[in-house]
Chimera marker file (.cmm) of the C-alpha trace (Angstrom):
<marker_set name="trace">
<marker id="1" x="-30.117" y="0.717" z="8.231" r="1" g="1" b="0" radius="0.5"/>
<marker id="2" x="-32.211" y="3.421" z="9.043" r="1" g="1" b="0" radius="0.5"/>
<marker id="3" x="-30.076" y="4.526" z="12.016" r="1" g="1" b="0" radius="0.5"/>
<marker id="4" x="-26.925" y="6.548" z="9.682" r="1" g="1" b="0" radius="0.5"/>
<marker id="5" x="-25.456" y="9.232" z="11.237" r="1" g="1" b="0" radius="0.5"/>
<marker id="6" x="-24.755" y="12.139" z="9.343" r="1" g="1" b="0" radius="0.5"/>
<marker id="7" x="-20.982" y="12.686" z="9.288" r="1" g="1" b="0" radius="0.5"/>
<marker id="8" x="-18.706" y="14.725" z="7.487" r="1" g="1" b="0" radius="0.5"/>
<marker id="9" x="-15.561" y="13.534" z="5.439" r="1" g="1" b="0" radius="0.5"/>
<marker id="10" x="-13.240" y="14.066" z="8.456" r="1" g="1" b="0" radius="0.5"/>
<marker id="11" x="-15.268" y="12.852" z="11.097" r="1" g="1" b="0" radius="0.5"/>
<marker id="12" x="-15.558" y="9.538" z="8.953" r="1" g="1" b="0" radius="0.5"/>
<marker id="13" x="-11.662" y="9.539" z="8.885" r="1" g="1" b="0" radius="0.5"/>
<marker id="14" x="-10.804" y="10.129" z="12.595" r="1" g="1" b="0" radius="0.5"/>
<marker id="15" x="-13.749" y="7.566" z="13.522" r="1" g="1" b="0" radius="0.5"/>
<marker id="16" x="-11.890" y="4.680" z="10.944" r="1" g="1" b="0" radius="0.5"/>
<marker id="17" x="-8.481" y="5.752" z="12.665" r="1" g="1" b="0" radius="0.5"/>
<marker id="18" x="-9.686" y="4.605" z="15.479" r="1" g="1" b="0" radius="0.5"/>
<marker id="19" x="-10.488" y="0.963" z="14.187" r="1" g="1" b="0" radius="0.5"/>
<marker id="20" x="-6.602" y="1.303" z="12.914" r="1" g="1" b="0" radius="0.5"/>
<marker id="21" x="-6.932" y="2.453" z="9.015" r="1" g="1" b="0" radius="0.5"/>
<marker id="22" x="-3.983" y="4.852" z="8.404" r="1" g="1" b="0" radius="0.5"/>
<marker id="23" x="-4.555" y="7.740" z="5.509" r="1" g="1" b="0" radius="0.5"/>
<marker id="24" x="-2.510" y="6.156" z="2.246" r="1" g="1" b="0" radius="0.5"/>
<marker id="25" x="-2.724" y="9.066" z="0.292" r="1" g="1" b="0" radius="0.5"/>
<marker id="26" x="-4.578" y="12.222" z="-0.492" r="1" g="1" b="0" radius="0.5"/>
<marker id="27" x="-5.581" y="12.682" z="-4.363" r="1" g="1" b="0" radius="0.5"/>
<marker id="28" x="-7.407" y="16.473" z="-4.077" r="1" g="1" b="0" radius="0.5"/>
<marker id="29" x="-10.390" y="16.032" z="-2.012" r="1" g="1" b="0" radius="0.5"/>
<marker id="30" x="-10.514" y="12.075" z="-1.999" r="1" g="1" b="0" radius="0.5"/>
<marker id="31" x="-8.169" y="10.408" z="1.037" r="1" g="1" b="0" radius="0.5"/>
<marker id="32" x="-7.454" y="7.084" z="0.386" r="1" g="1" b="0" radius="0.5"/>
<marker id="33" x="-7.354" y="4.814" z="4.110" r="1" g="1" b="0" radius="0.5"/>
<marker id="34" x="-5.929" y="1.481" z="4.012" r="1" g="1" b="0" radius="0.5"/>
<marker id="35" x="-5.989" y="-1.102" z="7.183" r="1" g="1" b="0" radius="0.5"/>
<marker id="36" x="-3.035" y="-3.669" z="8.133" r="1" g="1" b="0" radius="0.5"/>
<marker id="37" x="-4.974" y="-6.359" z="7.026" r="1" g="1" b="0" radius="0.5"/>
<marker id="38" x="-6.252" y="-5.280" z="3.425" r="1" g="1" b="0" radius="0.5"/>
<marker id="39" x="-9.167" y="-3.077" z="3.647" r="1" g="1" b="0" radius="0.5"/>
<marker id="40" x="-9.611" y="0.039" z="1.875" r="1" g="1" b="0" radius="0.5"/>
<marker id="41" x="-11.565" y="2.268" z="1.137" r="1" g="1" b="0" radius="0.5"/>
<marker id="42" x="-12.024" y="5.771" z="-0.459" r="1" g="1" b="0" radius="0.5"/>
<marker id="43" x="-13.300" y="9.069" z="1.630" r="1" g="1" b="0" radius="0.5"/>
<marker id="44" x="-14.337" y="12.431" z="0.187" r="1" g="1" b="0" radius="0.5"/>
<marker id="45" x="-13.399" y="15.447" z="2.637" r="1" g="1" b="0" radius="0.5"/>
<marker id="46" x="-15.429" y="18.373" z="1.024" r="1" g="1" b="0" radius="0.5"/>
<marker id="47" x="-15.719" y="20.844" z="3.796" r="1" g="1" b="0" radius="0.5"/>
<marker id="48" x="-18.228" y="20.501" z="6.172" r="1" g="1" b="0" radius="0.5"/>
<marker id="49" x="-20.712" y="18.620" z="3.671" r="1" g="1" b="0" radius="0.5"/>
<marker id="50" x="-22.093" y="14.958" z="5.076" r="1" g="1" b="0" radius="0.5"/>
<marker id="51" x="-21.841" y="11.956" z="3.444" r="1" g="1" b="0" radius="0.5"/>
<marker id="52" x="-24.436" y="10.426" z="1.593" r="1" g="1" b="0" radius="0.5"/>
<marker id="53" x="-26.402" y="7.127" z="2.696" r="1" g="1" b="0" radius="0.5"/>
<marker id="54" x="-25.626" y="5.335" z="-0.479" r="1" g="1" b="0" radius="0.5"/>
<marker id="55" x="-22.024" y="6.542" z="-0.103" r="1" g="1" b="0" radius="0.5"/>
<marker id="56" x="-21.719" y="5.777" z="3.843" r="1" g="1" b="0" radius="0.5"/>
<marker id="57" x="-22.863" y="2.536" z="2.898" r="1" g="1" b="0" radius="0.5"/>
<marker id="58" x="-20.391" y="1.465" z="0.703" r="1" g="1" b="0" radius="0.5"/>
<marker id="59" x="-17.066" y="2.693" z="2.531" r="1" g="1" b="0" radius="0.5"/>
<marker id="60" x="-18.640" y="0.737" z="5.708" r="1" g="1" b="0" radius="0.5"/>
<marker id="61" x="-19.165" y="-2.041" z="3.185" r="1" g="1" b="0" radius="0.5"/>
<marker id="62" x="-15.498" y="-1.600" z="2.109" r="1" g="1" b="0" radius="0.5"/>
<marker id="63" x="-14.292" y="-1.437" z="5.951" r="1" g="1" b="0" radius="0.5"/>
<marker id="64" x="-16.026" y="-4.913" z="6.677" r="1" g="1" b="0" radius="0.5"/>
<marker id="65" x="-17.927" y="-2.804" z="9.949" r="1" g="1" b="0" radius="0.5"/>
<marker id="66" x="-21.441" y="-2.874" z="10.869" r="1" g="1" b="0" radius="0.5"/>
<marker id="67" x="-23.514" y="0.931" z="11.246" r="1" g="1" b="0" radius="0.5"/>
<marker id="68" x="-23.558" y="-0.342" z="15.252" r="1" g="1" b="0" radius="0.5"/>
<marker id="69" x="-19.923" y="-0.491" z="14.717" r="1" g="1" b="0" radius="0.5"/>
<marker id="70" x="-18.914" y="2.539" z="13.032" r="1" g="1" b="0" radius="0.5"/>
<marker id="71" x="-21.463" y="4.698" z="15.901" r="1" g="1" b="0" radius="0.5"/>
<marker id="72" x="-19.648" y="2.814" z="18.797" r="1" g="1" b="0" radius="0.5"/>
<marker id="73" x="-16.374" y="4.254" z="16.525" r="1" g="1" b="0" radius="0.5"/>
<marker id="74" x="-17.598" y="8.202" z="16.891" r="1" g="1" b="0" radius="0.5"/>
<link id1="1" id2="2" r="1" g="1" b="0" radius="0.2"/>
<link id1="2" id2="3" r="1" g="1" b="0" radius="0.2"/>
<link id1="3" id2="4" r="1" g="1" b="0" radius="0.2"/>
<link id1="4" id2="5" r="1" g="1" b="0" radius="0.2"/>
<link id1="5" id2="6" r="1" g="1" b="0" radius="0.2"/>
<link id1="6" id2="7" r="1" g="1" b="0" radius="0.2"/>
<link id1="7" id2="8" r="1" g="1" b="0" radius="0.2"/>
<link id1="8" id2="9" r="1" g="1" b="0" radius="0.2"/>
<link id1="9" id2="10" r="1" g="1" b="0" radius="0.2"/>
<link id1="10" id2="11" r="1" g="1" b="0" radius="0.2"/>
<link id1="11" id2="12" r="1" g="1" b="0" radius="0.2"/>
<link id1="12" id2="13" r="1" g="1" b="0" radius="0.2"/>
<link id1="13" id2="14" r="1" g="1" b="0" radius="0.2"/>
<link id1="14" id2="15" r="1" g="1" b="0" radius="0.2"/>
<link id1="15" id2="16" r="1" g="1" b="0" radius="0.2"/>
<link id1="16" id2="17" r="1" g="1" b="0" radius="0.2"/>
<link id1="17" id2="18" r="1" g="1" b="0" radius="0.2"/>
<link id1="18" id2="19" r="1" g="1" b="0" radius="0.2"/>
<link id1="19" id2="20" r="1" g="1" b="0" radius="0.2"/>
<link id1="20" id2="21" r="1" g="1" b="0" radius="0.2"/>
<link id1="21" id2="22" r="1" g="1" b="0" radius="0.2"/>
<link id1="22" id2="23" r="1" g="1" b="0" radius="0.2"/>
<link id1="23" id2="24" r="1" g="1" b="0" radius="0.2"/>
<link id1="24" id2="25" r="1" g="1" b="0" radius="0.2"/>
<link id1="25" id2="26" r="1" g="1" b="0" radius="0.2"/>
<link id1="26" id2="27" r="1" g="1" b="0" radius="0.2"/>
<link id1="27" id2="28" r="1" g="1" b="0" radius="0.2"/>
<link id1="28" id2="29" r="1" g="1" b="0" radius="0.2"/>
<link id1="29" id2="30" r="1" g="1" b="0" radius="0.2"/>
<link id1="30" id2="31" r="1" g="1" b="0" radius="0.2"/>
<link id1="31" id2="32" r="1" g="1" b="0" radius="0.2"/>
<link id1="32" id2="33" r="1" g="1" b="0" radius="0.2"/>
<link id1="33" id2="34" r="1" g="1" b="0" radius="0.2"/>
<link id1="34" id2="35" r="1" g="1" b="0" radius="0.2"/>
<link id1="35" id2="36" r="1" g="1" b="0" radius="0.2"/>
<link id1="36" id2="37" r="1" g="1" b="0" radius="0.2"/>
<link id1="37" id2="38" r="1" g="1" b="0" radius="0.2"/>
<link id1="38" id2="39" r="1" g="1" b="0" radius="0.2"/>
<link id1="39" id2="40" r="1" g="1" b="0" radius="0.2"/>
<link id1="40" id2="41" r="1" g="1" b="0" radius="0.2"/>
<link id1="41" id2="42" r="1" g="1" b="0" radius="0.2"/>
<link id1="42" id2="43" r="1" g="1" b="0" radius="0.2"/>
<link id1="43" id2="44" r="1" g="1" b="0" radius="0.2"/>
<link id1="44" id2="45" r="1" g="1" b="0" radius="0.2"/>
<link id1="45" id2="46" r="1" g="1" b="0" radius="0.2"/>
<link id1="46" id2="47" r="1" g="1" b="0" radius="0.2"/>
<link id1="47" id2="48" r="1" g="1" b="0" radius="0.2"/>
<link id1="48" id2="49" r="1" g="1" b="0" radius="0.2"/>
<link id1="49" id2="50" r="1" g="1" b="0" radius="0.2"/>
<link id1="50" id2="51" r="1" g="1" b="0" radius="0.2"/>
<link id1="51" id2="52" r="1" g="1" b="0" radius="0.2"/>
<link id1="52" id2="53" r="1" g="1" b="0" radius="0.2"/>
<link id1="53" id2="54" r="1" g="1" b="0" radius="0.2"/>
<link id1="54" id2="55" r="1" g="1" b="0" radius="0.2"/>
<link id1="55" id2="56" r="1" g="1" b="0" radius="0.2"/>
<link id1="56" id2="57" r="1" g="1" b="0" radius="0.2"/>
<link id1="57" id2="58" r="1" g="1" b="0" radius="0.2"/>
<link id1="58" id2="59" r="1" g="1" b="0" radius="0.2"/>
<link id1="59" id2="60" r="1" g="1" b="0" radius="0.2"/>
<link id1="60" id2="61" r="1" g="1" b="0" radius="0.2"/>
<link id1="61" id2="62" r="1" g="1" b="0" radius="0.2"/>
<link id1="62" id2="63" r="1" g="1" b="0" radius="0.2"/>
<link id1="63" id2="64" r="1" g="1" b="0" radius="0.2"/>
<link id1="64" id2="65" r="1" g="1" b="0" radius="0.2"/>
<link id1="65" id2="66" r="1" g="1" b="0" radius="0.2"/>
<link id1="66" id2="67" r="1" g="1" b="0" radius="0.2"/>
<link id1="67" id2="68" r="1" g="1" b="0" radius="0.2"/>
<link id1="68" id2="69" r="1" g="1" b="0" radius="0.2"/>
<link id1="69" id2="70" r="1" g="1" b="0" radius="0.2"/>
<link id1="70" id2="71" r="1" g="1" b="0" radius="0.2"/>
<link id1="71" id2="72" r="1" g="1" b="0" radius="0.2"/>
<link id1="72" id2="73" r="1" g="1" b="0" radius="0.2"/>
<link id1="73" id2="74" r="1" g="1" b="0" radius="0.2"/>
</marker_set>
């Protein structure tokens, strides 16, 4: 999994919009995405600061996709 883009928060959002989550809620800086079938997952939008690996990897854990995926996504 060598292969993670670095993304921001919002990039991360519009790119899981696109494999139809819908923003639940906003609690501050954390917006909370939720899919028709059950997923969800948590994403922190702090200005133009990337996401982590450890991070990336667990909302793409939470949003059953692959890193192939999520790029084919952006």
């Amino acid at each position: 999994m060598s292969n993670i883009p670095a993304v921001t928060g919002k990039k991360m959002i519009s790119a899981l919009k696109k494999a139809g989550f819908i923003v639940a809620r906003v609690k501050g800086s954390h917006h909370f995405l939720i899919h028709s079938d059950g997923r969800r997952t948590v994403i922190p939008v702090h200005g133009k600061e990337t996401i982590g690996k450890g991070l990336f990897a667990q909302i793409l854990r939470d949003c059953e996709l692959t890193v192939n995926e999520f790029i084919d996504l952006l």
